[in-house]
Each structure stands twice: as C-alpha cells, then as structure tokens.
C-alpha positions in Angstrom: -23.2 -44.2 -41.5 -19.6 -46.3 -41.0 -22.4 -49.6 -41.0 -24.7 -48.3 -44.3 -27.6 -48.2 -42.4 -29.3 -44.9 -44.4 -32.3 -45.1 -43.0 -32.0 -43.7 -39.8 -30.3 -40.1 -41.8 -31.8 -37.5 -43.8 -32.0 -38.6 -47.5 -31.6 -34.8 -48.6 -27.9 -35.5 -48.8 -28.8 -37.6 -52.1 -29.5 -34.6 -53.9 -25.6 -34.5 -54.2 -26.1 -38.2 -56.5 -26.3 -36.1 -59.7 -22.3 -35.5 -59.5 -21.6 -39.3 -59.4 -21.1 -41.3 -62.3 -22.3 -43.9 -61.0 -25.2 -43.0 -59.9 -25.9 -41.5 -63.0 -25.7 -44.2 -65.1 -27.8 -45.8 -62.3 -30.5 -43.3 -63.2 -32.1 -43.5 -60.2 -32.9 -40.0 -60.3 -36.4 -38.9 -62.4 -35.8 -37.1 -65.4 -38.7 -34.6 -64.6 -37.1 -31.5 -64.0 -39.6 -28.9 -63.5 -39.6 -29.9 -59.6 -36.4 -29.8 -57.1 -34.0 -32.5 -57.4 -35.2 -34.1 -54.0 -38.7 -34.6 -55.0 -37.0 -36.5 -58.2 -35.3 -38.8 -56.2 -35.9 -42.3 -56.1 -36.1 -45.6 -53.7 -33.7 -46.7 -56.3 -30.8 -44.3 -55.3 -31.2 -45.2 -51.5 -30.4 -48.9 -53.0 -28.0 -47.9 -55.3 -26.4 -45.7 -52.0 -26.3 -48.4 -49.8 -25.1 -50.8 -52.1 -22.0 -48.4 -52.9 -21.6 -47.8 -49.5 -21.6 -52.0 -48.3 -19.0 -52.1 -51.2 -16.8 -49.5 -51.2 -13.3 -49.8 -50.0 -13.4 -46.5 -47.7 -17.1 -44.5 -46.4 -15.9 -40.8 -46.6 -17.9 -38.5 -44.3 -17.8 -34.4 -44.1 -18.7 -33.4 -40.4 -18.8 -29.7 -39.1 -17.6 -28.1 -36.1 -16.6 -32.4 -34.5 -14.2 -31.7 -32.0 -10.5 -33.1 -31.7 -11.5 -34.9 -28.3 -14.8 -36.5 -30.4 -12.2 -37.5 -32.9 -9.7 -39.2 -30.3 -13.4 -41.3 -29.7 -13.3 -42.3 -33.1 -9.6 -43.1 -33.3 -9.8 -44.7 -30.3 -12.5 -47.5 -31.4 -12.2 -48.3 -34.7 -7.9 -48.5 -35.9 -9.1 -48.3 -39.3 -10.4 -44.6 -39.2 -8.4 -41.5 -40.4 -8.9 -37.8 -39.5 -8.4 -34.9 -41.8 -8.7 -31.8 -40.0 -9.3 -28.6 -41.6 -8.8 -25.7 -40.0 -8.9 -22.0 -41.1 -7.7 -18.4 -39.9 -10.3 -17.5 -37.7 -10.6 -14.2 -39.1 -12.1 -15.3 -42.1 -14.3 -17.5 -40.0 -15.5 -14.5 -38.3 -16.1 -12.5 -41.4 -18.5 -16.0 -42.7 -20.3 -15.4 -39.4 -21.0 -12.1 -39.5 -22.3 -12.7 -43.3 -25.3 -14.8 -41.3 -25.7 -12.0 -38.6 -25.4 -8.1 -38.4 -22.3 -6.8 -38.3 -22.8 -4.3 -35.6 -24.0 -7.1 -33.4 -22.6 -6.7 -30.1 -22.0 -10.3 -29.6 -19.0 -10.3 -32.3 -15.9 -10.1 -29.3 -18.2 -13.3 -27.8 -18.0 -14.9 -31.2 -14.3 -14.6 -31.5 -13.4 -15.7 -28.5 -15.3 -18.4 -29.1 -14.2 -19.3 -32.0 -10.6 -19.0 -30.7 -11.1 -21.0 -27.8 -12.4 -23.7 -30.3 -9.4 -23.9 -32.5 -7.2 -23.4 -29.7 -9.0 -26.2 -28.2 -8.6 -28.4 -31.6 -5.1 -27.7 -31.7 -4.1 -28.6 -27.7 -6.1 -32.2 -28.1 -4.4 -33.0 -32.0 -1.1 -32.9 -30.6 -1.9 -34.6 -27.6 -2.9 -37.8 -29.7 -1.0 -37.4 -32.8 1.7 -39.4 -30.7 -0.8 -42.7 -30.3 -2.7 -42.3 -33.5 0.5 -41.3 -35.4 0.1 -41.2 -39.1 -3.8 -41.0 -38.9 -4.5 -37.6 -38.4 -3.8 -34.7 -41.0 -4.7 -31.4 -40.8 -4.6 -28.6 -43.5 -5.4 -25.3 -43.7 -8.5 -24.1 -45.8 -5.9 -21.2 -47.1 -3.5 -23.6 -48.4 -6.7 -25.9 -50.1 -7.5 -22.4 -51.7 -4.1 -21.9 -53.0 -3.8 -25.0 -54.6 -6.8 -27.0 -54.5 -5.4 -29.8 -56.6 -2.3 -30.6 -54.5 -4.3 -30.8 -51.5 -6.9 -32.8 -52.9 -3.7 -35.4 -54.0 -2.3 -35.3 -50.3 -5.6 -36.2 -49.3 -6.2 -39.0 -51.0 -2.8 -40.2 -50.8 -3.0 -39.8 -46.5 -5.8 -42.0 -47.0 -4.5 -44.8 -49.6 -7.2 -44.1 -51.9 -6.4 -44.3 -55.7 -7.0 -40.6 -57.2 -9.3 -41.0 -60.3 -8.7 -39.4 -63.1 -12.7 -38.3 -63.0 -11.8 -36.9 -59.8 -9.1 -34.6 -60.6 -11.2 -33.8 -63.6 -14.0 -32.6 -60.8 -11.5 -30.5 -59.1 -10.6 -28.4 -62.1 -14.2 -28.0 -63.4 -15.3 -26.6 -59.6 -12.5 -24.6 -59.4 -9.7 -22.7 -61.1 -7.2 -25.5 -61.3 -4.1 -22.9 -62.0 -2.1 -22.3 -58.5 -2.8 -19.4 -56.8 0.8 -17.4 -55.4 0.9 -16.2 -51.9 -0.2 -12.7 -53.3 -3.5 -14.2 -54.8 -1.9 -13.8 -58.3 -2.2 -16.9 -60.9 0.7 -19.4 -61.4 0.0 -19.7 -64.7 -3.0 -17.8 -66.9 -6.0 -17.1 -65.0 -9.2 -18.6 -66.2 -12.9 -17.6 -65.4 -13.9 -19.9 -63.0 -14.1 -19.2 -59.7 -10.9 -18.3 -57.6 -11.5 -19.7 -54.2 -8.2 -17.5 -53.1 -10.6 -14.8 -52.8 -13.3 -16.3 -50.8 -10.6 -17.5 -48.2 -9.4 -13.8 -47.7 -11.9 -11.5 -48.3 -11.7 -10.9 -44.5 -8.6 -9.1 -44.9 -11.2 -6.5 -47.3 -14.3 -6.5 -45.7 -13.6 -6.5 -42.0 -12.7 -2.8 -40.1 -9.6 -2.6 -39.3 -10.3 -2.1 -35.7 -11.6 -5.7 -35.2 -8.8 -7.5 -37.0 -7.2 -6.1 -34.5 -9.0 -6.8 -31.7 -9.0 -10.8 -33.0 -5.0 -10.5 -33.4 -5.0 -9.6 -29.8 -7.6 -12.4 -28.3 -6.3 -15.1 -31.2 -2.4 -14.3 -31.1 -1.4 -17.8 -29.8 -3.8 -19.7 -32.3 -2.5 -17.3 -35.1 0.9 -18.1 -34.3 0.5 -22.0 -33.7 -1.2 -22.3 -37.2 1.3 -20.2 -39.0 -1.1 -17.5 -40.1 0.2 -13.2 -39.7 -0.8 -10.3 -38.4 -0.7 -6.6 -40.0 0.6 -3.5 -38.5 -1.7 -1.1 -40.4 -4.2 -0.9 -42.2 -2.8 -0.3 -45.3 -0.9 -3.4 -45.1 -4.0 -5.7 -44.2 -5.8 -4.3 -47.8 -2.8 -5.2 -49.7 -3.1 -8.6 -50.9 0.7 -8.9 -51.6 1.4 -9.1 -48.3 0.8 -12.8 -47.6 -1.2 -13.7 -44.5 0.2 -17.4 -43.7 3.4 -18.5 -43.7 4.5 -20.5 -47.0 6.8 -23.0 -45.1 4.9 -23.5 -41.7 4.1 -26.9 -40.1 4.9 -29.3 -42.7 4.0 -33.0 -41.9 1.7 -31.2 -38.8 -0.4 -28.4 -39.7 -0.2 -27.8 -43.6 0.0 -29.4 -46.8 
C-alpha cells in the first residue's frame, strides 16, 4: 500500500469511497442502488484510488492488533513514517470480546491475560524506541478520543503535519457528538442526539460482573497503572459513572492526548 500498488489488496475497502468528496464528484461509483455498494463499484474508482494515492502528500493506513516491535520495522526503514498508537483499558476490550463469544466461556481469564500481556508488551517496546524514533510515535487512549473526539482528531493531524480541513472537522461532528464529554460521561455543553461514543468506551464498567473486573485489576494492575487508567473498590463504585476511570492529567507528551 505505501507504493499504490491496489491490486495485490481487497478492493472491499472502496466501499468506504462514498464518504470522499472526491471520489464523489469522481462518480465512480454506479448510481444503481438496489444492490450493495461493492457490486456498484467501478474500475473507475480503483483509477481514481490510485491516482489519489500516487498524489497525495501522506498514505494513511488503519492496521489492527500491529505490534510495537512490527512498528520499530517500519520506523526503522522508511524515516518518513509516523506511528499513532491507540491503546485502550483492556477491560473494555475484554467486554468487545466477549460481545463475539459467550460470556460464560471458560477461556475468558486466557483472554485477559492475553490481552494484558499484549499491551504490556506494546508499552515495554514504545518506550524502548521512542528515544531513536523521537517525535514519531504518538499514542492516545481510545477513552480520551471518546471524550473529546475533536481534539484528538486535531492532535492527530497536527503530530502528522497534515492541514485539518474544514470538511474534516465537519466529518467528525456529523459521526459523532462533537460536544466534550466530562470525566463523569456528562456533556460540556448541551447534549445532542447523535451518538455518544463516551458510552461505548465504558460500558464495561455496566455490563461486566463485578467479580471479573476484578480478577482483570489483579492480572492487568501494572498495565492499568502504566496507562493511567483506575481501579474500583466495590461494586457500587464501578456502576457509578461519576467516578472517573482514567486519570485526567496522566502521560502527557507519552501516553495521552
């Protein structure tokens, strides 16, 4: 992808072409739309794809579960690449798991250890190279891109030394409530009725027993700690969602926003 060269990848990623501008106005995509978006797809937007791409001042690419060391890779051949590395509580990564498996699987102390041991992994390598590759690596947490989607998205593009567009930041608002959320998952300023993507980040503190928060406290404590996120006493505490579950302050310039 970092040469254009499309053809060798899955061209269902196109579907996303309808949310560009440009490609819009390229209307490379069939007007027909009694079928799914992919079937309307045309040899056009592959052209019009890679002819954005060959242009384009930066190739931005989203890439699950790529390892800190398989970053260093990266950093390490080309000077030109940049890392943002998103992490998230792994509680709430557990509870996302669990949504694709049952619940009372048995496998569920596996799966947070192993999710643990990933982040704790992630977070032993990224300081280990943010001295050689300083200034190219930023990582945020998905809690504080849920709090305030907008600022993030600003630091983003400004750790990159990408131009924010206006049709951008106009994106951001229309996907999500643009309002800041407050540490206790209350509105900045009036709430609107599109989504609030504060609750999807912490609906782990409702949904998961008690019991296994925690048992992941226990087995997670270090990564907790070294990402600034907290721990609850009781029960009663976890359910109440004015008791914040990250620290506000934590990590600036190296772990948050």
């Amino acid at each position: 992808m970092f040469t254009c060269n499309l053809s060798a990848y899955n061209m269902e990623f196109l579907t996303n072409v309808v949310h560009s501008e440009d490609f819009r106005t390229a209307r490379c995509v069939a007007s027909n739309k009694k079928t799914n978006i992919l079937s309307n797809l045309t040899k056009a937007c592959v052209t019009c794809v890679r002819e954005k791409c060959v242009t384009s001042k930066a190739i931005v690419q989203k890439v699950v579960r790529l390892t800190m060391a398989e970053a260093d890779s990266y950093l390490e051949r080309d000077p030109a690449v940049r890392i943002i590395h998103l992490v998230r509580d792994p509680r709430g990564i557990l509870l996302s798991r669990m949504h694709f498996n049952s619940k009372t699987s048995g496998e569920m102390h596996n799966n947070y250890s192993y999710i643990c041991q990933r982040i704790r992994d992630d977070i032993k390598v990224s300081r280990e190279i943010s001295h050689k590759h300083w200034g190219k690596i930023l990582t945020l947490r998905y809690e504080d891109m849920a709090q305030d989607l907008l600022r993030a998205t600003e630091i983003m593009y400004s750790f990159t030394g990408l131009e924010m567009l206006p049709s951008v930041r106009s994106y951001v608002r229309k996907v999500t409530s643009y309002e800041a959320v407050l540490p206790n998952g209350k509105t900045a300023a009036k709430q609107t009725a599109r989504k609030n993507p504060f609750k999807t980040a912490y609906n782990w503190r409702l949904e998961l027993p008690f019991s296994l928060v925690k048992l992941v406290d226990h087995a997670c404590k270090d990564v907790l700690d070294n990402m600034g996120y907290l721990t609850f006493t009781s029960e009663e505490k976890l359910r109440d969602m004015s008791q914040p579950a990250k620290l506000e302050n934590y990590g600036y310039g190296l772990m948050t926003v």
